[in-house]
Structure formats: structure tokens, C-alpha cells
N, C-alpha and C positions, 0 to 999 in steps of 0.2 A: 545389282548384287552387292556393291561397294557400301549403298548405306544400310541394307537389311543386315552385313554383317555389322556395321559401325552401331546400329540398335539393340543387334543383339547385346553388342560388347557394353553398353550404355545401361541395359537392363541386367545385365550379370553384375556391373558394380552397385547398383544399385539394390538386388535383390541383396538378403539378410541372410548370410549361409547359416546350416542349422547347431554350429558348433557357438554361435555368434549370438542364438536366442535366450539365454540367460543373462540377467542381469550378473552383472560383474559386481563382487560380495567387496571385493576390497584392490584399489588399486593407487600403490606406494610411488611418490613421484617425490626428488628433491624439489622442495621449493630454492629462492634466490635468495635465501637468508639460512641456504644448508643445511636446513631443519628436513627429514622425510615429513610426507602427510599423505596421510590417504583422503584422496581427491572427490572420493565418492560423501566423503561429509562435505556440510557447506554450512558457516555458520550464516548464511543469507537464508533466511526463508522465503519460499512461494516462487525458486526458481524452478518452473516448468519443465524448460527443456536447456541442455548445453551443448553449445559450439565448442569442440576441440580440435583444434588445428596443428598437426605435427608439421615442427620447421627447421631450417636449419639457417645460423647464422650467416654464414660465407656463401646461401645461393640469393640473389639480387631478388629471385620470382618469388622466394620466400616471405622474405620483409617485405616485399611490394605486396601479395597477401596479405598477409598480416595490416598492412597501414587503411588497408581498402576494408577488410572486414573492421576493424577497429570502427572506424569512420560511420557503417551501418549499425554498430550494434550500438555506441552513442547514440545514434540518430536517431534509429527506431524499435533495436531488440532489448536493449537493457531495460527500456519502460515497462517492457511486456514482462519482464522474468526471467529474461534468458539468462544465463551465465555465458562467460566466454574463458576459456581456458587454453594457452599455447602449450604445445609441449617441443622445448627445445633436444635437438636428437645428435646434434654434434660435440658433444660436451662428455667426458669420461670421469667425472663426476667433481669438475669445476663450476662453479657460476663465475670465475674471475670475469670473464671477457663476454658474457652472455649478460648480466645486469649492467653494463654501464650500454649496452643499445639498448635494452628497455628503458631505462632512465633518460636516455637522451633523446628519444622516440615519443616518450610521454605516454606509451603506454596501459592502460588505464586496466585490462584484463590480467587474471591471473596469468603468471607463466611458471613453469614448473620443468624438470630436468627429466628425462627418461637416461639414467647415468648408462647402464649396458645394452638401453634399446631392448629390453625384454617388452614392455608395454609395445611399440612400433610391433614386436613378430608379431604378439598375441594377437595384435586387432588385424595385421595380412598388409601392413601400411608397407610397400615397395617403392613409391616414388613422393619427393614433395614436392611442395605444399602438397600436405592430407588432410580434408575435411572432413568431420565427422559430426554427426545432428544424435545427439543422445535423451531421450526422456528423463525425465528424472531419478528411477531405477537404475541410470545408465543402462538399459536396452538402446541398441542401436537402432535409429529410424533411419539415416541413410547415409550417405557419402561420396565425396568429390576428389577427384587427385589433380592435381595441377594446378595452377592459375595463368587466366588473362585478364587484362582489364576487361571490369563490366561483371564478373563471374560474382561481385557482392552482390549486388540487382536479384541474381539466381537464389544465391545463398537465402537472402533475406526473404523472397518472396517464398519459397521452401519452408523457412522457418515460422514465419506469419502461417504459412497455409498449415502447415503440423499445430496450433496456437490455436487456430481457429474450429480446428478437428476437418480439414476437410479433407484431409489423406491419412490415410492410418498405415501403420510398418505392416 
């Protein structure tokens, strides 16, 4: 009984609630240079699909995220097209102390500020690390909360499979 509920719960995050099937028209995030930008332009053409990861500075599983997806999408998603985009959630509308860990990190993905966590309600993000797999439209294809080591392995083989068409939202 213990794992048909653990399935269930696995396929409810997973499925696409119906408030969640429109692409999102426009969404405002500080970048690390204080500037707002709407996230949904990308001056990179032929990005497919994006990784957006909500984090926070001061929890350990965050940045350990963060360094393990980093590491995949060099490896093997950024050739394909992905984008990869962080979105920092503990910041009240500072980069002070949130860009010297990406610079020192080496970070190579955009990262960007959700200054009052309005972005976090919208998308139902309650716990992090939050992954989220968006198509190009930013439609939502699917999503992850948490990390452990190994969870990039999942992420990437996810992202490849949505790249290759073989799972559709």
C-alpha cells in the first residue's frame, strides 16, 4: 500500500495541473547585474527546452544541486540546446551575497533573483531544490523537488528523452 501511495504522489507531481497549461506570456526576474529581464526571451537561438532550478543560498542540498546539474548540462545538455536557468529565492531584492557564490562556483548558467518569490507561488514551488523541464514556449513538461546525489543521471536522461520526442507533457 506504502508504494502505490508513494506512486501516486510521484505521478501527481509529475502530472501538469490545468492552471499550469499555458505558456507563460512574460516572466520578470532580477538578473546579477540588477537589471529585471524577462526570462522568457533568449538572445541564444535553437534552445529547445530549459532547466530551471529554484534555490536557495544557505541550504547545502541546494548548491550540491546546482554543482551536479551544472556538471550534466556542460557534459551533455547544453550541446543539444538546452538552456539552464537558476532561480535564486532567498534574496529580498540583493545580488550582494548571491553573485560572489556564482563567481566563485564558476557557474556557467544563467542565474536570476525571484526578489518577493511571486515566480516560486506561481509555479506551486513549496520545497527546494525545485526542478522544472520547460519547452520553449515555457510550457511545463515536468518536475522534481528535492535532491540526492545521482538525481542529474534522472534529470538528464528526462531531458534527452523530451529532445528526442520520446515522452510528450
Amino acid at each position: 500500500m506504502k508504494k502505490l501511495n508513494t506512486a501516486i504522489l510521484i505521478l501527481m507531481l509529475l502530472a501538469k495541473p490545468s492552471f499550469e497549461q499555458e505558456p507563460h506570456k512574460q516572466i520578470l526576474l532580477k538578473g546579477l547585474d540588477g537589471k529585471t529581464t524577462d526570462i522568457t526571451k533568449s538572445e541564444q537561438s535553437g534552445n529547445e527546452l530549459i532547466l530551471l532550478v529554484f534555490w536557495k543560498t544557505d541550504r547545502p542540498d541546494c548548491c550540491s544541486n546546482l554543482e551536479s546539474l551544472q556538471s550534466a548540462w556542460t557534459g551533455k545538455l547544453r550541446s543539444q540546446g538546452v538552456r539552464m536557468i537558476a532561480i535564486c529565492e532567498d534574496c529580498k531584492g540583493t545580488t550582494a551575497h548571491v553573485k560572489p557564490i556564482v563567481m566563485a562556483k564558476e557557474w556557467e548558467f544563467e542565474v536570476y533573483i525571484d526578489v518577493n518569490g511571486d515566480f516560486k507561488r506561481q509555479m506551486g514551488v513549496n520545497k527546494l531544490p525545485y526542478t522544472i523541464l520547460f519547452d520553449k514556449q515555457f510550457n511545463k513538461l515536468c518536475a522534481t523537488e528535492g535532491y540526492c546525489p545521482g538525481n542529474e543521471d534522472e534529470v538528464c536522461r528526462k531531458v534527452l528523452s523530451f529532445l528526442r520526442n520520446d515522452e510528450q507533457p
